[in-house]
C-alpha positions as CSV (number, residue, x, y, z in Angstrom):
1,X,15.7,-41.1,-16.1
2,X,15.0,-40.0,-12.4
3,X,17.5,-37.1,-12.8
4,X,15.0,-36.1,-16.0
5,X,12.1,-36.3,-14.4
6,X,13.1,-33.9,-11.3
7,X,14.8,-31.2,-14.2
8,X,11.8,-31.2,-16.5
9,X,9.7,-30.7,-12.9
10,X,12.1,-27.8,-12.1
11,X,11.5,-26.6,-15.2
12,X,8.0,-26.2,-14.6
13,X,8.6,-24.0,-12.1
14,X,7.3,-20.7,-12.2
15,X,9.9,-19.0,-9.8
16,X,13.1,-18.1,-10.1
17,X,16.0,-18.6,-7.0
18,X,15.3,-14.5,-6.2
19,X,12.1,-14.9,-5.7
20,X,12.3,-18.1,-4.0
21,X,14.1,-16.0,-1.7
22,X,10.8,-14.4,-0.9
23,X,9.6,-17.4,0.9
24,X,11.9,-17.7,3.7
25,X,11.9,-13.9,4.3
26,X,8.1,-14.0,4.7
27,X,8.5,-16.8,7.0
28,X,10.7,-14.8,9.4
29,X,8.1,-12.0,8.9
30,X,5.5,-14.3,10.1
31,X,7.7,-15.4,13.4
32,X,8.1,-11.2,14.1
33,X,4.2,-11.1,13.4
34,X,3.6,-13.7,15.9
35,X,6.2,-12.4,19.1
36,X,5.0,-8.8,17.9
37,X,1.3,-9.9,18.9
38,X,2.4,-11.0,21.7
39,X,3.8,-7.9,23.3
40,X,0.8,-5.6,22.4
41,X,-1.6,-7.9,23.9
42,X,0.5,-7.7,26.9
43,X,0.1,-3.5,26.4
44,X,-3.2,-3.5,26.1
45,X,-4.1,-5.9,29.0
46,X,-5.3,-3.5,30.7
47,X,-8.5,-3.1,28.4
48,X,-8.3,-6.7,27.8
49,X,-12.1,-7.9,29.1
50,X,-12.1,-11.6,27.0
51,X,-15.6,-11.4,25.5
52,X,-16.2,-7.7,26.0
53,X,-18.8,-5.8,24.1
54,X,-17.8,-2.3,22.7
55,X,-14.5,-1.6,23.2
56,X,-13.2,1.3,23.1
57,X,-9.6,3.0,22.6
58,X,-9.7,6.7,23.5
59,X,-7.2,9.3,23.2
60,X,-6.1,8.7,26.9
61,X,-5.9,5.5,26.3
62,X,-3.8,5.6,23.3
63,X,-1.6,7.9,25.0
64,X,-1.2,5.2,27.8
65,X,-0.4,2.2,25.1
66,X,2.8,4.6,24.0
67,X,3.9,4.7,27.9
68,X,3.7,0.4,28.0
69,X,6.9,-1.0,27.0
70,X,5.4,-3.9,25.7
71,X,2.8,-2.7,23.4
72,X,6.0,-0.3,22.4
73,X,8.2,-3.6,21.9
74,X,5.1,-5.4,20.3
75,X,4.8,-2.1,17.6
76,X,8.4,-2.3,16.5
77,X,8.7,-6.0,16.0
78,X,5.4,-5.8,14.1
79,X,7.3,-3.2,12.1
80,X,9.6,-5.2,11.4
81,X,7.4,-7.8,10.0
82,X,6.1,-5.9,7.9
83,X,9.2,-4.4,6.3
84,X,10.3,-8.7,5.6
85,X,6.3,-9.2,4.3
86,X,7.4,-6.0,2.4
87,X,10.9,-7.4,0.9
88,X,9.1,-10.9,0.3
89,X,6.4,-9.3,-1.8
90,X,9.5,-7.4,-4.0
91,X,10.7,-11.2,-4.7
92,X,8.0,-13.4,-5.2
93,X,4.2,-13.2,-6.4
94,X,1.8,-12.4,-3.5
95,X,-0.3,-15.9,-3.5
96,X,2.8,-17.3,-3.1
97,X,4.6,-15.4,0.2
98,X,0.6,-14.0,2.0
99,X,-0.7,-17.0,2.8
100,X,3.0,-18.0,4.9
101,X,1.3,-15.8,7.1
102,X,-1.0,-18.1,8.4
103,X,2.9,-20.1,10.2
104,X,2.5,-16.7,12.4
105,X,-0.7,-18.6,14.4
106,X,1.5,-21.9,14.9
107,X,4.0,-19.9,16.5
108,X,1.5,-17.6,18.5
109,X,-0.2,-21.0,19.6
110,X,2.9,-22.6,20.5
111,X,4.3,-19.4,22.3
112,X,1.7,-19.2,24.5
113,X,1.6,-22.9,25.2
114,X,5.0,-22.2,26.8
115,X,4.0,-18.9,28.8
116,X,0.9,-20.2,30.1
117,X,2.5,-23.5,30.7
118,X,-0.1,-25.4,28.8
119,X,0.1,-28.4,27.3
120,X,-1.0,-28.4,23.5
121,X,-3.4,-31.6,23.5
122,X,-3.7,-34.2,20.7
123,X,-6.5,-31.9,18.6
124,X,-4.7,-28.2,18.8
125,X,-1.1,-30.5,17.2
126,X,-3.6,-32.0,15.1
127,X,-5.1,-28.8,14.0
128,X,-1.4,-27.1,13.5
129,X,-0.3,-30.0,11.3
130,X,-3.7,-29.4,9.4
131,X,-3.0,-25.6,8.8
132,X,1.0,-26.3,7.9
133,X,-0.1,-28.9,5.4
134,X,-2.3,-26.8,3.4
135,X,-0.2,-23.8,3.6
136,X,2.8,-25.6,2.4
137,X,0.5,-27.1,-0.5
138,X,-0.7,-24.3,-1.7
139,X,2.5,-22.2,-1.6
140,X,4.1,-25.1,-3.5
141,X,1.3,-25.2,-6.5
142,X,1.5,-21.1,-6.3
143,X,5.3,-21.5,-6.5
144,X,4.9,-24.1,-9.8
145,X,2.0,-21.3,-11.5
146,X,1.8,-17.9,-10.0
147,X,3.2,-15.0,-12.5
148,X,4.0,-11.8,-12.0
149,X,2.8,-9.1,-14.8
150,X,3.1,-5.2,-14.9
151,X,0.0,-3.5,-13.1
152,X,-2.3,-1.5,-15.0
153,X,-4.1,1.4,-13.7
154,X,-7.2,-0.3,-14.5
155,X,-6.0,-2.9,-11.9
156,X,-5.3,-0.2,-9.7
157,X,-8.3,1.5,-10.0
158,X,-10.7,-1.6,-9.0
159,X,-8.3,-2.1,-5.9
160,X,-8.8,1.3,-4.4
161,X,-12.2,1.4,-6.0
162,X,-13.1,-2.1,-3.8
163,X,-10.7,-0.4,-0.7
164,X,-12.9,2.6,-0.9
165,X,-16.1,0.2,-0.3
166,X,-14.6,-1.7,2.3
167,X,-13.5,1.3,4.6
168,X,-17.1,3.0,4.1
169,X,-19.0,-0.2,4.8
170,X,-17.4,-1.5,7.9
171,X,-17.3,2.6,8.9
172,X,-20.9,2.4,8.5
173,X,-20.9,-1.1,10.2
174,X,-19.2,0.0,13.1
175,X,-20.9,3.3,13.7
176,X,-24.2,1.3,13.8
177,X,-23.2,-1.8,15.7
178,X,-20.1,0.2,17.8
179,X,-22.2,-0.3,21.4
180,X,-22.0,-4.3,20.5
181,X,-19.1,-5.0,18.5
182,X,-16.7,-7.6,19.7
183,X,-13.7,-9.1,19.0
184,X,-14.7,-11.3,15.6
185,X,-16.1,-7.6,14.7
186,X,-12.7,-5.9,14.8
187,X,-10.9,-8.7,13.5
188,X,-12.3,-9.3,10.4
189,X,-12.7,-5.1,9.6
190,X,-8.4,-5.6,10.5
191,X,-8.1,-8.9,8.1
192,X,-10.1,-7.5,5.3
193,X,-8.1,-3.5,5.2
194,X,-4.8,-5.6,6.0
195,X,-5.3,-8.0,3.1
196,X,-5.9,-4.4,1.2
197,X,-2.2,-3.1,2.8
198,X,-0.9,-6.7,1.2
199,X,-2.2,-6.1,-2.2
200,X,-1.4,-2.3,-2.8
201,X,2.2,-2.8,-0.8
202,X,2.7,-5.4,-4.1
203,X,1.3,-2.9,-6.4
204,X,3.2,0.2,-5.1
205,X,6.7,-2.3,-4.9
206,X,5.5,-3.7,-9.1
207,X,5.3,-0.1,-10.5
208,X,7.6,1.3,-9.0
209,X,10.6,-1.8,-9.9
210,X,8.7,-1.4,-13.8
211,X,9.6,2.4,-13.7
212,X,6.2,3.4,-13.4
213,X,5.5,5.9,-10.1
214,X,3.3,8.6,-10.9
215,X,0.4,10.3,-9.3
216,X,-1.5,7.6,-9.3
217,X,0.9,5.7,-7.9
218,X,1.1,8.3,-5.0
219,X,-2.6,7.6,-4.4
220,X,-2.0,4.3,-4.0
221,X,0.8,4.8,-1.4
222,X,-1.4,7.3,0.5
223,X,-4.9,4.7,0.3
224,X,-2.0,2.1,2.0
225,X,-1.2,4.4,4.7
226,X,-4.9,5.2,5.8
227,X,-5.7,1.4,5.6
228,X,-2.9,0.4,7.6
229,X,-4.0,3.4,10.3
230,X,-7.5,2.1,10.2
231,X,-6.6,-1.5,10.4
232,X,-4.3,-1.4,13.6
233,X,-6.2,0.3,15.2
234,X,-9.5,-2.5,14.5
235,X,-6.2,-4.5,16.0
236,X,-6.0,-3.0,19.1
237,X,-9.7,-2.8,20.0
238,X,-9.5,-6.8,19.0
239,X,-7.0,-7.3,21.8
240,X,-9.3,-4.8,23.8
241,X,-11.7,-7.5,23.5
242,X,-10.4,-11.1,23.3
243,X,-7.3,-13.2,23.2
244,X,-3.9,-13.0,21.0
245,X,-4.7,-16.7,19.7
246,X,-8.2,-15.4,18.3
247,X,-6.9,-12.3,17.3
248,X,-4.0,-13.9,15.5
249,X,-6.6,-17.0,14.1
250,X,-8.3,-14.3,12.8
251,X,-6.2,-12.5,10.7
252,X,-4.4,-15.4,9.3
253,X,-7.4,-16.5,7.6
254,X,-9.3,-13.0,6.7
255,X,-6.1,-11.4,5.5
256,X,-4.3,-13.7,3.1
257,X,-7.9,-14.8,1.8
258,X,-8.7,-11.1,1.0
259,X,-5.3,-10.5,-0.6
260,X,-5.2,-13.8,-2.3
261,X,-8.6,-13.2,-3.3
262,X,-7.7,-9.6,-5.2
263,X,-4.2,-11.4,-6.2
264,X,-6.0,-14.0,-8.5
265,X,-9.3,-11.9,-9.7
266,X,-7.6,-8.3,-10.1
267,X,-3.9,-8.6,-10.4
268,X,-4.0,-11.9,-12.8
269,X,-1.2,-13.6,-10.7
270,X,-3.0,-17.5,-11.4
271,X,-3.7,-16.6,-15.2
272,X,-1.5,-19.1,-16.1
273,X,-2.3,-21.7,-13.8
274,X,-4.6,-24.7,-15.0
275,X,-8.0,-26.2,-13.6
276,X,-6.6,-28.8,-11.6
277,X,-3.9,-26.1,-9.9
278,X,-7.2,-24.1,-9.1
279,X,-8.7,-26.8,-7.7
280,X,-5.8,-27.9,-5.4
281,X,-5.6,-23.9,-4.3
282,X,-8.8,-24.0,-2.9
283,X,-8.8,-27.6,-1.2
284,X,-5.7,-26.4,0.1
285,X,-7.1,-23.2,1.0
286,X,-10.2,-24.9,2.9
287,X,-7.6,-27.1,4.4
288,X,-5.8,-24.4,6.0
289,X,-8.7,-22.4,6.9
290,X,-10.0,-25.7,9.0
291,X,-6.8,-26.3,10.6
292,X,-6.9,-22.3,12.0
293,X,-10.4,-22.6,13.1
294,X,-9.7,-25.9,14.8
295,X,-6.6,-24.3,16.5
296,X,-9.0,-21.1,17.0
297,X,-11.5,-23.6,18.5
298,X,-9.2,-25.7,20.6
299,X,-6.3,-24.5,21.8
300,X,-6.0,-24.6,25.6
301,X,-5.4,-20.9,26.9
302,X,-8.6,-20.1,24.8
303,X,-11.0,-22.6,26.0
304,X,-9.7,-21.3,29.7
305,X,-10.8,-17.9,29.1
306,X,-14.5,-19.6,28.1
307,X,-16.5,-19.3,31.2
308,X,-17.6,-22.8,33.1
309,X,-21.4,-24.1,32.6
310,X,-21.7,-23.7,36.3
311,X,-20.7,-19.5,35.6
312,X,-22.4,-19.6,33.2
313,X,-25.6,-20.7,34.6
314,X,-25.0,-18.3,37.9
């Protein structure tokens, strides 16, 4: 009777073992993610001012980043991440491998624990347990109910429709506010056109495994590209400006939610998930999302880059 009960659960399971797959390939995307970080924030140290205002990259500047062998290092192993999130995305449904993600700030908060010889206090492991537990709840409900369909061009349309607002409203945002901008500034405009990367990556990968690349298939590719352009660069004025941990914090939470967000509205990947799924997802999700803030919030290389009340008041 036990042996019943665990096949008719299997059963129930949306994936199957190749796009299970997808899971452990996104989690070694999100270990490359982390290290990756790591290394450009080490090339772009130089800029680095903690809580400065306005950063800026030039031309010069740019040109110096591509003579750091870090930030070089930190480029290609962020490359590679994204080629795994790519190949997770080809085997399972987006809400189920983006929000894995999020495993990329353990690691970063852990990593530089070690380097900074640190010692993670009682609420940063309190906070990492937080985020793991509701990143491994809601992958498992995602994994039981998330579908995959064919994408329509009307789905593609609203996605590079909603990309198209996006890049002119934080252009607009940053050409007003680009004297005052700091780090949260850069990181969300890099969360938000990365969780756009996430989404069309899936739709380019779904059309093109259904035998359906054409133009406007073409014009997704292409809106990808400029979004990712845009978007690393947002990343490296956000290491310009504070620390990997935020930087990391920060797109763990604004990118999967962004991508989730157009996963389940546009793409129809929870159509077939019931209300009680949807409410798990989004305790879940506010479960995770609390965990990274805490971490954001706590971890010990951060709050020693806050400056003292006794600074502070000089």
């Amino acid at each position: 009777m036990h042996f019943t009960a665990i096949d008719d659960f299997a059963a129930e399971i949306s994936l199957t073992p190749l796009q299970a797959l997808g899971i452990p390939v996104a989690l070694v995307g999100a270990v490359f993610l982390s290290v990756g970080t790591q290394f450009q924030h080490r090339g772009v140290g130089h800029f680095e001012g903690g809580d400065q205002r306005g950063a800026h990259l030039g031309g010069s500047a740019l040109v110096r980043l591509l003579r750091s062998r870090a930030w070089v290092v930190g480029t290609l192993l962020l490359g590679l991440a994204i080629v795994m999130q790519i190949g997770a995305l080809a085997l399972a449904p987006l809400i189920v491998v983006q929000p894995l993600g999020a495993v990329a700030l353990v690691v970063t908060a852990i990593l530089n624990s070690r380097l900074a010889k640190i010692r993670l206090d009682h609420r940063t492991i309190r906070a990492i347990v937080t985020c793991l537990v509701g990143i491994g709840i809601f992958v498992t409900v995602a994994a039981i109910f998330a579908v995959e369909r064919p994408i329509q061009d009307r789905q593609l349309l609203t996605v590079l429709s909603l990309l198209a607002v996006a890049l002119v409203g934080l252009g607009i945002a940053w050409w007003r506010f680009r004297g005052s901008a700091n780090a949260i500034f850069y990181i969300v405009s890099a969360g938000v056109l990365y969780g756009f990367v996430v989404t069309l990556s899936k739709i380019v990968i779904n059309r093109i495994i259904s035998g359906n690349f054409e133009w406007l298939t073409i014009v997704c590719a292409v809106a990808l590209i400029i979004a990712m352009i845009v978007g690393s660069y947002a990343v490296q004025l956000a290491h310009a400006s504070g620390p990997p941990d935020l930087v990391i914090a920060g797109l763990t939470v604004v990118d999967p939610l962004v991508a989730v967000l157009i996963g389940v509205t546009v793409l129809g990947e929870a159509a077939a998930t019931p209300p009680w799924a949807i409410i798990v997802f989004a305790a879940a999700g506010a479960l995770a999302v609390w965990g990274v803030f805490q971490l954001a919030q706590h971890h010990p290389q951060i709050r020693t880059t806050e400056p003292s009340a006794e600074e502070t008041h000089d």
